[in-house]
C-alpha positions in Angstrom: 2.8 -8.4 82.2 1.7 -4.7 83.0 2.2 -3.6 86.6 -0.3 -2.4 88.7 1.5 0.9 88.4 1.3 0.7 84.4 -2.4 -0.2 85.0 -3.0 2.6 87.2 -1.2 5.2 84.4 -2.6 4.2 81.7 -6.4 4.7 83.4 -5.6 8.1 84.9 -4.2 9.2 81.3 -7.5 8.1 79.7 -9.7 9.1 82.1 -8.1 12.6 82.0 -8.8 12.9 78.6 -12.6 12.1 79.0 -13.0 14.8 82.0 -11.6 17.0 79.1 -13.9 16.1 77.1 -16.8 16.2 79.4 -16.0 19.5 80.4 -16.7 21.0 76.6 -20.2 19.8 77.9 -20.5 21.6 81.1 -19.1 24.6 78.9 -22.2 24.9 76.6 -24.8 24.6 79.5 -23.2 27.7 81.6 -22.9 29.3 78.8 -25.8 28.6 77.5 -27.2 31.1 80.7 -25.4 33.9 79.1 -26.6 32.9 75.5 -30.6 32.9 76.8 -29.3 36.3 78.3 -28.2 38.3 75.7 -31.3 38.9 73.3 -32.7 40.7 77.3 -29.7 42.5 77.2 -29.9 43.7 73.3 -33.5 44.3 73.7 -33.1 46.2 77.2 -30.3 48.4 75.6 -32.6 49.2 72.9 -34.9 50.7 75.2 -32.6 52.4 77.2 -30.7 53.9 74.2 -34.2 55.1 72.7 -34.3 57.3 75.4 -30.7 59.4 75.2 -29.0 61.4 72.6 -25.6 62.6 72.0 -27.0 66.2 73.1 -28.0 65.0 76.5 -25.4 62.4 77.3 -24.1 62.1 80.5 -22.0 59.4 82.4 -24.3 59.6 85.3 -27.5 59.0 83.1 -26.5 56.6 81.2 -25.8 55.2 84.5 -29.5 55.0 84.8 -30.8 54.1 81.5 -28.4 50.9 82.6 -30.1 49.8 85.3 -32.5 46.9 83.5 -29.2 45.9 81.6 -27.3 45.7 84.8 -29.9 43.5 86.5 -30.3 41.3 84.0 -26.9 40.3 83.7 -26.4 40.7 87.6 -29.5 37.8 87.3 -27.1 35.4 84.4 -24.5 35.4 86.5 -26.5 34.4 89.4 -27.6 31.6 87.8 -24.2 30.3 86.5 -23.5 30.7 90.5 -26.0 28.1 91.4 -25.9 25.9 88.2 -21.9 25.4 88.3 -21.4 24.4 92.1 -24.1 21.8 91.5 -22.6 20.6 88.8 -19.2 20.1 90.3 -20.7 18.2 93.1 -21.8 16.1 91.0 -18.7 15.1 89.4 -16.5 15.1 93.0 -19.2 12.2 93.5 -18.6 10.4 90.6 -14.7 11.0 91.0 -14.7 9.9 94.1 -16.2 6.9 92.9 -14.2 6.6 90.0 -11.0 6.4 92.0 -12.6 3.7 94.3 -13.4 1.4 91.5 -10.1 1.7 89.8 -8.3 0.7 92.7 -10.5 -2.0 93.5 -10.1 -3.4 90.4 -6.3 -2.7 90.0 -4.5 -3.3 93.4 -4.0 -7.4 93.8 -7.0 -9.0 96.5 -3.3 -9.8 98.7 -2.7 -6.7 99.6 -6.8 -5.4 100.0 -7.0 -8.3 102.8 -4.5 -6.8 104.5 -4.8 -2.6 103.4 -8.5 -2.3 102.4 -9.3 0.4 99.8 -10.7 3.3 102.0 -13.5 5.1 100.0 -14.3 8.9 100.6 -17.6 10.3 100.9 -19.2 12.5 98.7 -19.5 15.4 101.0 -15.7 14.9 101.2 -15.0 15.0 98.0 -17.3 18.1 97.4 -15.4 20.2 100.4 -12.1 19.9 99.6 -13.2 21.2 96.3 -15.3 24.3 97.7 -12.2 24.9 100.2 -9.1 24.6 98.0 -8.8 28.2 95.8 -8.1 27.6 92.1 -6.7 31.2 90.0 -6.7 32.9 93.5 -10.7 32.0 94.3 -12.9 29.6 95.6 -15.3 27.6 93.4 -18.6 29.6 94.9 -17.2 33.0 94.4 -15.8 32.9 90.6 -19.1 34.2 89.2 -19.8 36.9 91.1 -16.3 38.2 90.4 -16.6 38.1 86.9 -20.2 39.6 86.6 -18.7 42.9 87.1 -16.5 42.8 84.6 -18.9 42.1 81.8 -21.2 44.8 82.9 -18.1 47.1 82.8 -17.4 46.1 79.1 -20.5 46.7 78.1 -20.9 50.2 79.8 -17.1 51.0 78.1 -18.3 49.9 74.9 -21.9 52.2 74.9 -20.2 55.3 76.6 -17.2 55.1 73.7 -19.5 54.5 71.0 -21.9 57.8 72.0 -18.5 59.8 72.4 -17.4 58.6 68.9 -21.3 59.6 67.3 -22.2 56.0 66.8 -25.8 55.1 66.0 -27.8 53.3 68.8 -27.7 50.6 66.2 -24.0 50.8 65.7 -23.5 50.8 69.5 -26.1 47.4 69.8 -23.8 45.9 67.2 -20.7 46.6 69.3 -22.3 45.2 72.3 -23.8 42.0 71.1 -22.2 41.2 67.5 -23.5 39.9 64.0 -25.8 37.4 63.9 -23.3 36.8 60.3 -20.4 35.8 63.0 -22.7 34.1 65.5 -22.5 37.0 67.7 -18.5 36.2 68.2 -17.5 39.6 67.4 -19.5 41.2 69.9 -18.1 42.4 74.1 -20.7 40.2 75.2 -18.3 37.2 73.9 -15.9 38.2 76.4 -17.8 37.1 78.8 -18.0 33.4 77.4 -14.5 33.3 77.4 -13.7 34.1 81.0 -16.9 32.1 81.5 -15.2 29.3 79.4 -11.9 29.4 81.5 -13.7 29.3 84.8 -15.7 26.4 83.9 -13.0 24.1 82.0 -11.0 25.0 85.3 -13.2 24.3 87.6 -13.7 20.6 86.3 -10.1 20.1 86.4 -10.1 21.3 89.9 -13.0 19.8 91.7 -11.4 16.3 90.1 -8.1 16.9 91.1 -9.3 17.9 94.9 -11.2 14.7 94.4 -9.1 12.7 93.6 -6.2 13.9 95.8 -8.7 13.5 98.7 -9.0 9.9 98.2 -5.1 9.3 97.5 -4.8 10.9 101.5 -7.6 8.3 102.4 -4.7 5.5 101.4 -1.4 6.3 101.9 -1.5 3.2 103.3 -0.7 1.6 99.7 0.7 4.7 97.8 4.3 5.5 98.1 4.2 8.7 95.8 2.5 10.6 92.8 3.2 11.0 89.2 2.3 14.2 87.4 0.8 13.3 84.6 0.4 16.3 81.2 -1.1 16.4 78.5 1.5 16.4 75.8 0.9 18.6 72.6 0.8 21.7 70.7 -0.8 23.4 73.7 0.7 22.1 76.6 1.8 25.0 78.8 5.7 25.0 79.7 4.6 25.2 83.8 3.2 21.7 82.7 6.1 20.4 80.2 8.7 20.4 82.7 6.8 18.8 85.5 5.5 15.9 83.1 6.9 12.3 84.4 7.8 13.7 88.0 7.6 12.4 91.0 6.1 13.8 94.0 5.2 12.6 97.8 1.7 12.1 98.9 1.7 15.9 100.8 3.1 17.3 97.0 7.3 17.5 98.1 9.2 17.0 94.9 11.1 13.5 94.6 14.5 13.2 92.8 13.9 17.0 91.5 13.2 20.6 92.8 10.5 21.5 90.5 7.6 22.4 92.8 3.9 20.8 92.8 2.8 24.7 93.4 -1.4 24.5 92.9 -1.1 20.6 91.4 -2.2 19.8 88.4 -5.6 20.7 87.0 -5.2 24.2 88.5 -1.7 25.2 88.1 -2.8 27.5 85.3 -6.0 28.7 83.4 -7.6 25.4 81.6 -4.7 23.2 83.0 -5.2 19.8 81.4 -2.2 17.9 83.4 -3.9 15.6 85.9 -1.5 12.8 88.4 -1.1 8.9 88.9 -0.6 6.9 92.2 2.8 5.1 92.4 1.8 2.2 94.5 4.6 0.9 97.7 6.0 -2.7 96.7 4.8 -5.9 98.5 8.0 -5.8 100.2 7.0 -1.8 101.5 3.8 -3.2 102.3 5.3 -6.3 104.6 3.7 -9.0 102.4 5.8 -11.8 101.8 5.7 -12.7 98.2 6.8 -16.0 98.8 3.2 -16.5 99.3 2.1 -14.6 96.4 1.1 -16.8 93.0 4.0 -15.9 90.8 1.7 -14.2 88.4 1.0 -11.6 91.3 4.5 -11.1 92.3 5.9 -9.1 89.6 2.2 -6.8 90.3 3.5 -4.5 92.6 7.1 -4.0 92.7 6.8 -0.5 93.8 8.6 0.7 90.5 7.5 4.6 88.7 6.0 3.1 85.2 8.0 4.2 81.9 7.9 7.3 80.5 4.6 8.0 78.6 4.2 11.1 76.5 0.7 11.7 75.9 1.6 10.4 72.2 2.6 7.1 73.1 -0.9 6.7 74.5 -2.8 7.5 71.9 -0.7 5.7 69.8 -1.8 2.5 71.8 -5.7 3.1 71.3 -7.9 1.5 69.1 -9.2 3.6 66.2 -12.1 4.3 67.7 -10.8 5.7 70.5 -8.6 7.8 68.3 -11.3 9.4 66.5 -13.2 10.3 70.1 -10.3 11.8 71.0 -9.0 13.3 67.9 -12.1 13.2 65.5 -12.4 10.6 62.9 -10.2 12.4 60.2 -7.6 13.3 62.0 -7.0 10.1 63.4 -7.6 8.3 59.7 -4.2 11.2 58.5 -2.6 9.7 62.1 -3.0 6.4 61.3 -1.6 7.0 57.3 1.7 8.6 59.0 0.0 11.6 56.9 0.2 14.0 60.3 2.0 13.5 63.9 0.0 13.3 66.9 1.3 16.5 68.1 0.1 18.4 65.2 -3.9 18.0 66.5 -5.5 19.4 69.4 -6.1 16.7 72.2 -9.8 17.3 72.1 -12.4 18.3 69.2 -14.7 20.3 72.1 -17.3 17.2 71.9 -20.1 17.5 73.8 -19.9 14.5 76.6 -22.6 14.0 79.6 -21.5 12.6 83.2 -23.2 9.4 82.0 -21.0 9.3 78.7 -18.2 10.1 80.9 -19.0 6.7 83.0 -19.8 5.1 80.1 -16.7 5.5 78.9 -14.8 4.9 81.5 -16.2 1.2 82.2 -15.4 0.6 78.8 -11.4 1.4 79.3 -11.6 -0.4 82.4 -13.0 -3.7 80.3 -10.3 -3.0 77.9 -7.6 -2.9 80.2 -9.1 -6.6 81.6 -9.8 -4.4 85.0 
Protein backbone atom coordinates (compact mmCIF):
# COMPACT_ATOMS: atom_id res chain seq x y z
CA UNK A 1 0.00 0.00 0.00
CA UNK A 2 1.47 3.50 -1.08
CA UNK A 3 1.99 5.99 1.74
CA UNK A 4 0.69 9.15 1.84
CA UNK A 5 4.18 10.34 1.36
CA UNK A 6 4.56 8.05 -1.84
CA UNK A 7 1.20 9.64 -2.85
CA UNK A 8 2.29 12.99 -2.30
CA UNK A 9 5.74 12.27 -4.57
CA UNK A 10 4.54 10.83 -7.05
CA UNK A 11 1.77 13.92 -7.74
CA UNK A 12 4.41 16.63 -7.24
CA UNK A 13 6.80 14.70 -9.85
CA UNK A 14 3.92 14.73 -12.33
CA UNK A 15 2.57 17.85 -11.78
CA UNK A 16 6.14 19.32 -12.20
CA UNK A 17 6.28 17.92 -15.47
CA UNK A 18 2.98 19.44 -16.71
CA UNK A 19 3.98 23.14 -15.34
CA UNK A 20 6.97 22.36 -17.75
CA UNK A 21 4.98 21.78 -20.18
CA UNK A 22 2.59 24.49 -19.66
CA UNK A 23 5.20 26.86 -19.59
CA UNK A 24 6.34 26.15 -23.49
CA UNK A 25 2.80 27.79 -23.77
CA UNK A 26 3.24 30.83 -21.89
CA UNK A 27 6.64 30.92 -23.99
CA UNK A 28 4.91 31.36 -27.46
CA UNK A 29 2.36 34.08 -26.23
CA UNK A 30 5.27 36.52 -24.76
CA UNK A 31 7.02 35.90 -27.39
CA UNK A 32 4.59 36.14 -29.67
CA UNK A 33 4.77 40.26 -28.57
CA UNK A 34 8.17 40.38 -29.89
CA UNK A 35 7.29 38.32 -33.13
CA UNK A 36 4.15 41.00 -33.97
CA UNK A 37 7.10 43.47 -33.19
CA UNK A 38 9.63 42.79 -35.44
CA UNK A 39 8.22 43.45 -39.08
CA UNK A 40 7.75 47.48 -37.05
CA UNK A 41 11.15 47.21 -36.28
CA UNK A 42 12.43 45.93 -40.00
CA UNK A 43 10.11 48.32 -41.61
CA UNK A 44 11.12 51.30 -39.15
CA UNK A 45 14.90 50.52 -39.84
CA UNK A 46 14.22 50.72 -43.43
CA UNK A 47 13.22 54.09 -43.17
CA UNK A 48 15.60 55.23 -40.96
CA UNK A 49 18.53 53.61 -42.93
CA UNK A 50 17.05 55.31 -46.32
CA UNK A 51 17.94 58.33 -44.79
CA UNK A 52 22.06 57.88 -43.95
CA UNK A 53 24.98 56.90 -45.95
CA UNK A 54 28.40 55.74 -45.20
CA UNK A 55 29.61 59.42 -46.09
CA UNK A 56 27.49 60.99 -43.40
CA UNK A 57 27.54 58.48 -40.67
CA UNK A 58 27.73 59.39 -37.30
CA UNK A 59 27.16 57.60 -33.91
CA UNK A 60 25.19 60.55 -32.70
CA UNK A 61 22.75 60.43 -35.90
CA UNK A 62 22.24 57.28 -36.08
CA UNK A 63 21.29 57.83 -32.61
CA UNK A 64 18.39 59.78 -34.13
CA UNK A 65 17.37 57.89 -37.10
CA UNK A 66 16.87 55.16 -34.05
CA UNK A 67 14.42 56.83 -32.38
CA UNK A 68 10.96 55.05 -33.95
CA UNK A 69 13.06 51.69 -33.59
CA UNK A 70 13.77 52.41 -30.03
CA UNK A 71 10.15 53.14 -29.23
CA UNK A 72 8.78 50.44 -30.71
CA UNK A 73 10.64 47.94 -28.97
CA UNK A 74 10.65 50.13 -25.66
CA UNK A 75 6.51 49.55 -26.44
CA UNK A 76 7.13 45.18 -26.85
CA UNK A 77 8.67 45.07 -23.92
CA UNK A 78 6.06 47.01 -22.24
CA UNK A 79 3.65 44.78 -23.14
CA UNK A 80 5.48 41.56 -22.09
CA UNK A 81 5.57 43.69 -18.61
CA UNK A 82 1.95 43.66 -18.28
CA UNK A 83 1.02 40.41 -20.15
CA UNK A 84 3.58 38.20 -17.93
CA UNK A 85 2.70 39.35 -14.33
CA UNK A 86 -0.96 38.59 -15.28
CA UNK A 87 -0.24 35.57 -16.30
CA UNK A 88 1.69 34.41 -13.34
CA UNK A 89 -1.10 35.43 -11.09
CA UNK A 90 -3.04 33.41 -12.65
CA UNK A 91 -1.11 30.31 -12.14
CA UNK A 92 -0.17 31.26 -8.14
CA UNK A 93 -4.08 30.92 -8.14
CA UNK A 94 -4.40 27.76 -9.59
CA UNK A 95 -1.21 26.51 -7.59
CA UNK A 96 -2.46 27.48 -4.74
CA UNK A 97 -5.39 25.56 -5.47
CA UNK A 98 -3.63 22.74 -6.73
CA UNK A 99 -1.75 22.16 -3.44
CA UNK A 100 -5.04 22.41 -1.53
CA UNK A 101 -6.77 19.73 -3.45
CA UNK A 102 -3.90 17.29 -3.31
CA UNK A 103 -3.74 17.42 0.20
CA UNK A 104 -7.30 17.09 0.69
CA UNK A 105 -7.45 14.26 -1.17
CA UNK A 106 -4.14 12.72 0.13
CA UNK A 107 -3.76 13.33 3.97
CA UNK A 108 -6.15 10.50 5.84
CA UNK A 109 -9.87 12.36 7.14
CA UNK A 110 -8.15 11.30 10.97
CA UNK A 111 -5.72 13.55 10.96
CA UNK A 112 -7.88 16.72 8.93
CA UNK A 113 -10.41 16.40 12.00
CA UNK A 114 -7.91 17.10 14.16
CA UNK A 115 -5.13 19.47 11.67
CA UNK A 116 -7.45 20.89 9.02
CA UNK A 117 -5.82 21.69 5.64
CA UNK A 118 -5.29 25.56 5.82
CA UNK A 119 -5.76 26.97 2.22
CA UNK A 120 -3.92 30.23 1.07
CA UNK A 121 -5.40 32.99 -0.74
CA UNK A 122 -4.76 33.99 -4.02
CA UNK A 123 -3.36 37.37 -3.23
CA UNK A 124 -1.01 35.28 -1.03
CA UNK A 125 0.12 33.25 -3.37
CA UNK A 126 0.60 36.06 -5.94
CA UNK A 127 2.86 38.20 -3.31
CA UNK A 128 5.15 35.98 -2.21
CA UNK A 129 5.77 35.52 -5.86
CA UNK A 130 6.13 39.45 -6.78
CA UNK A 131 8.35 39.70 -3.47
CA UNK A 132 10.75 36.77 -3.63
CA UNK A 133 13.73 37.76 -6.51
CA UNK A 134 14.49 34.97 -8.90
CA UNK A 135 18.26 35.53 -11.16
CA UNK A 136 18.76 38.57 -8.86
CA UNK A 137 15.18 40.42 -9.87
CA UNK A 138 11.81 40.65 -9.02
CA UNK A 139 9.04 39.21 -11.30
CA UNK A 140 7.72 43.06 -12.34
CA UNK A 141 11.12 44.33 -13.19
CA UNK A 142 12.66 41.41 -15.53
CA UNK A 143 11.32 43.11 -18.78
CA UNK A 144 12.32 46.32 -18.40
CA UNK A 145 15.89 45.16 -17.69
CA UNK A 146 16.13 43.22 -20.69
CA UNK A 147 14.63 45.86 -23.17
CA UNK A 148 17.77 47.56 -23.12
CA UNK A 149 19.70 45.01 -24.06
CA UNK A 150 17.98 44.27 -27.23
CA UNK A 151 17.93 47.72 -28.38
CA UNK A 152 21.72 47.74 -27.74
CA UNK A 153 22.22 44.65 -30.01
CA UNK A 154 20.44 46.03 -32.51
CA UNK A 155 22.25 49.44 -32.44
CA UNK A 156 25.83 47.16 -32.32
CA UNK A 157 24.70 45.30 -35.12
CA UNK A 158 23.62 48.62 -37.61
CA UNK A 159 26.66 50.71 -36.44
CA UNK A 160 29.17 47.50 -37.31
CA UNK A 161 27.56 46.81 -40.39
CA UNK A 162 27.88 50.69 -41.76
CA UNK A 163 31.63 50.55 -40.50
CA UNK A 164 32.23 47.31 -42.39
CA UNK A 165 30.30 48.98 -45.88
CA UNK A 166 27.26 46.69 -45.58
CA UNK A 167 24.19 47.40 -47.66
CA UNK A 168 21.11 48.78 -45.79
CA UNK A 169 19.80 45.54 -46.93
CA UNK A 170 22.68 43.50 -45.57
CA UNK A 171 22.40 45.41 -42.28
CA UNK A 172 18.21 44.63 -42.21
CA UNK A 173 19.32 41.04 -42.70
CA UNK A 174 21.64 41.13 -39.74
CA UNK A 175 19.08 42.66 -37.61
CA UNK A 176 16.06 40.54 -38.24
CA UNK A 177 17.27 37.26 -40.22
CA UNK A 178 16.03 35.08 -43.25
CA UNK A 179 12.69 34.45 -43.61
CA UNK A 180 14.66 30.78 -45.15
CA UNK A 181 15.73 30.18 -41.21
CA UNK A 182 12.53 31.64 -39.71
CA UNK A 183 14.28 34.67 -38.77
CA UNK A 184 16.54 32.49 -36.17
CA UNK A 185 19.62 33.80 -37.49
CA UNK A 186 18.86 37.31 -36.91
CA UNK A 187 20.01 39.75 -33.20
CA UNK A 188 16.46 40.14 -32.89
CA UNK A 189 16.43 36.16 -31.77
CA UNK A 190 18.49 37.11 -28.93
CA UNK A 191 15.88 38.65 -27.51
CA UNK A 192 13.53 35.54 -27.56
CA UNK A 193 16.00 33.72 -25.82
CA UNK A 194 16.54 35.81 -22.81
CA UNK A 195 12.82 36.36 -23.26
CA UNK A 196 12.50 32.45 -23.23
CA UNK A 197 14.65 32.11 -19.92
CA UNK A 198 12.70 34.82 -18.15
CA UNK A 199 9.49 33.31 -18.86
CA UNK A 200 10.19 29.44 -18.35
CA UNK A 201 11.71 30.86 -15.07
CA UNK A 202 9.28 32.73 -13.99
CA UNK A 203 6.67 29.77 -14.09
CA UNK A 204 8.93 27.80 -12.09
CA UNK A 205 9.16 30.52 -9.58
CA UNK A 206 5.74 31.92 -9.08
CA UNK A 207 4.84 27.88 -8.48
CA UNK A 208 7.48 27.23 -6.23
CA UNK A 209 6.65 30.61 -4.09
CA UNK A 210 3.24 29.18 -4.36
CA UNK A 211 3.59 26.37 -3.28
CA UNK A 212 6.13 26.92 -0.54
CA UNK A 213 3.56 29.49 0.77
CA UNK A 214 1.07 26.98 1.38
CA UNK A 215 3.57 24.31 2.86
CA UNK A 216 4.23 27.45 5.71
CA UNK A 217 0.29 27.59 6.00
CA UNK A 218 0.68 23.68 7.48
CA UNK A 219 3.57 22.95 9.27
CA UNK A 220 1.14 21.66 11.30
CA UNK A 221 1.23 18.23 9.30
CA UNK A 222 4.68 18.53 7.37
CA UNK A 223 7.69 17.47 9.15
CA UNK A 224 10.19 18.43 6.19
CA UNK A 225 10.76 18.76 2.27
CA UNK A 226 12.05 16.66 -0.40
CA UNK A 227 13.87 18.29 -3.36
CA UNK A 228 12.60 16.85 -6.13
CA UNK A 229 14.87 17.16 -10.07
CA UNK A 230 14.26 16.48 -13.01
CA UNK A 231 16.64 13.62 -13.91
CA UNK A 232 18.10 13.62 -17.55
CA UNK A 233 20.48 14.74 -20.10
CA UNK A 234 19.96 18.24 -19.03
CA UNK A 235 19.68 18.34 -15.48
CA UNK A 236 22.11 20.95 -14.12
CA UNK A 237 24.74 19.56 -11.53
CA UNK A 238 23.41 22.48 -8.83
CA UNK A 239 20.25 20.23 -9.18
CA UNK A 240 21.89 16.51 -9.46
CA UNK A 241 23.41 16.63 -6.12
CA UNK A 242 20.46 18.09 -4.27
CA UNK A 243 18.02 15.41 -5.87
CA UNK A 244 16.39 13.07 -2.98
CA UNK A 245 17.39 15.59 -0.11
CA UNK A 246 15.89 16.50 2.69
CA UNK A 247 15.22 19.82 3.95
CA UNK A 248 13.22 21.59 6.97
CA UNK A 249 10.19 23.56 6.37
CA UNK A 250 12.40 27.18 6.71
CA UNK A 251 14.96 25.28 3.82
CA UNK A 252 17.94 24.08 6.66
CA UNK A 253 19.52 20.90 5.14
CA UNK A 254 18.60 17.53 6.95
CA UNK A 255 21.15 14.61 7.20
CA UNK A 256 23.45 16.73 4.64
CA UNK A 257 25.14 20.19 4.19
CA UNK A 258 24.21 20.89 0.76
CA UNK A 259 22.31 24.24 0.91
CA UNK A 260 18.54 24.92 -0.34
CA UNK A 261 20.20 28.39 -1.68
CA UNK A 262 17.14 30.01 -4.06
CA UNK A 263 15.00 26.49 -3.88
CA UNK A 264 14.15 24.76 -6.59
CA UNK A 265 12.50 26.30 -9.65
CA UNK A 266 14.92 29.20 -9.36
CA UNK A 267 18.17 28.01 -8.29
CA UNK A 268 19.36 28.55 -11.90
CA UNK A 269 18.12 29.84 -15.33
CA UNK A 270 15.06 27.43 -16.53
CA UNK A 271 15.46 25.25 -13.23
CA UNK A 272 13.06 22.41 -13.68
CA UNK A 273 13.67 20.73 -9.95
CA UNK A 274 10.51 21.42 -8.02
CA UNK A 275 9.99 19.74 -3.93
CA UNK A 276 7.57 17.21 -2.05
CA UNK A 277 6.12 17.52 1.52
CA UNK A 278 7.30 14.70 3.92
CA UNK A 279 4.31 14.49 6.12
CA UNK A 280 4.92 14.07 10.48
CA UNK A 281 3.70 10.41 11.50
CA UNK A 282 0.47 9.77 13.43
CA UNK A 283 2.51 9.27 16.32
CA UNK A 284 4.31 13.15 15.63
CA UNK A 285 0.92 14.29 15.18
CA UNK A 286 -0.48 12.70 18.77
CA UNK A 287 -3.08 10.44 17.07
CA UNK A 288 -3.33 7.19 18.49
CA UNK A 289 -3.41 4.64 15.89
CA UNK A 290 -4.90 2.28 17.88
CA UNK A 291 -7.93 3.93 16.78
CA UNK A 292 -6.97 4.13 13.29
CA UNK A 293 -8.62 1.30 10.71
CA UNK A 294 -5.55 -0.83 10.04
CA UNK A 295 -5.73 0.09 6.47
CA UNK A 296 -4.91 3.84 7.58
CA UNK A 297 -2.22 3.04 9.90
CA UNK A 298 0.56 2.16 7.75
CA UNK A 299 -0.73 5.88 5.82
CA UNK A 300 1.41 8.11 7.52
CA UNK A 301 4.33 6.76 9.20
CA UNK A 302 6.30 9.85 8.82
CA UNK A 303 8.85 7.88 6.56
CA UNK A 304 11.01 10.01 3.33
CA UNK A 305 9.51 7.79 0.24
CA UNK A 306 12.22 5.76 -1.84
CA UNK A 307 14.43 7.08 -4.02
CA UNK A 308 12.78 8.11 -7.41
CA UNK A 309 14.86 9.16 -10.32
CA UNK A 310 12.84 10.96 -12.71
CA UNK A 311 13.23 7.59 -14.80
CA UNK A 312 11.59 5.43 -12.54
CA UNK A 313 8.56 7.65 -12.93
CA UNK A 314 8.16 7.63 -16.24
CA UNK A 315 8.79 4.20 -16.37
CA UNK A 316 5.55 3.73 -14.22
CA UNK A 317 3.23 5.71 -16.69
CA UNK A 318 0.87 4.61 -19.01
CA UNK A 319 1.81 4.96 -22.72
CA UNK A 320 -0.06 7.66 -23.10
CA UNK A 321 1.37 9.58 -20.66
CA UNK A 322 4.75 8.64 -22.02
CA UNK A 323 4.14 9.99 -25.35
CA UNK A 324 2.75 13.57 -23.61
CA UNK A 325 5.74 13.70 -21.95
CA UNK A 326 8.24 12.33 -24.39
CA UNK A 327 6.26 12.42 -27.75
CA UNK A 328 4.76 9.39 -29.19
CA UNK A 329 7.89 8.02 -30.92
CA UNK A 330 10.11 8.32 -28.53
CA UNK A 331 8.20 6.66 -26.01
CA UNK A 332 7.18 3.66 -28.76
CA UNK A 333 11.82 3.31 -28.98
CA UNK A 334 11.33 3.49 -24.86
CA UNK A 335 9.00 1.08 -24.62
CA UNK A 336 11.04 -1.44 -27.40
CA UNK A 337 14.20 -1.03 -24.91
CA UNK A 338 15.36 0.66 -28.45
CA UNK A 339 16.54 3.97 -26.38
CA UNK A 340 16.96 4.86 -22.44
CA UNK A 341 14.87 7.39 -20.84
CA UNK A 342 17.72 9.53 -20.30
CA UNK A 343 18.63 9.74 -23.84
CA UNK A 344 15.26 12.16 -24.62
CA UNK A 345 14.56 15.55 -23.48
CA UNK A 346 11.91 15.59 -20.61
CA UNK A 347 9.63 17.71 -22.66
CA UNK A 348 8.82 18.09 -26.60
CA UNK A 349 8.04 22.16 -25.98
CA UNK A 350 4.07 21.25 -26.41
CA UNK A 351 1.94 23.88 -26.28
CA UNK A 352 -0.35 23.36 -23.01
CA UNK A 353 -3.13 25.97 -21.64
CA UNK A 354 -3.83 26.52 -17.77
CA UNK A 355 -7.03 24.60 -18.49
CA UNK A 356 -4.94 21.57 -20.04
CA UNK A 357 -2.76 21.97 -17.15
CA UNK A 358 -5.92 21.21 -14.76
CA UNK A 359 -7.14 18.90 -16.98
CA UNK A 360 -4.40 17.05 -16.59
CA UNK A 361 -3.82 17.16 -13.36
CA UNK A 362 -7.44 15.72 -12.27
CA UNK A 363 -6.70 13.07 -14.39
CA UNK A 364 -3.36 11.93 -12.41
CA UNK A 365 -5.18 12.56 -9.36
CA UNK A 366 -8.08 9.81 -10.60
CA UNK A 367 -5.21 7.67 -11.52
CA UNK A 368 -3.59 7.68 -8.37
CA UNK A 369 -7.42 6.68 -6.82
CA UNK A 370 -6.97 10.47 -5.08
Amino acid sequence: MATVNDLLLDAETDHAVNLQQYSAGVVRRIIAILNRSDAQIASALIQALGHVDATSFTVERLEVLLGSVRALNAEAYAAIGRELPQEMRTLAAYEANYQLDLFQATIPQAVQARFPIRAISVEQAYAAALSRPFQGRLLQSWAGAIEPTRMQQIRNTVRDGFLQGKTTGQIIQAVRGTRAKGYSDGILNRGRIEVEAVVRTAVSHTAAAAREEFYQANTDVIASLKWVSTLDTRTSEMCRIRDGKQYSTDHKPVGHSVPWLQGPGRLHWRCRSSSAPITKSFRELGIDIDELAPTERASMDGQVPAEMSYGDWLQKQSAKRQDEVVGPTRGALMRQGKMPFDSFYTARGEWIDLDTLRARDAVAFKRAGL
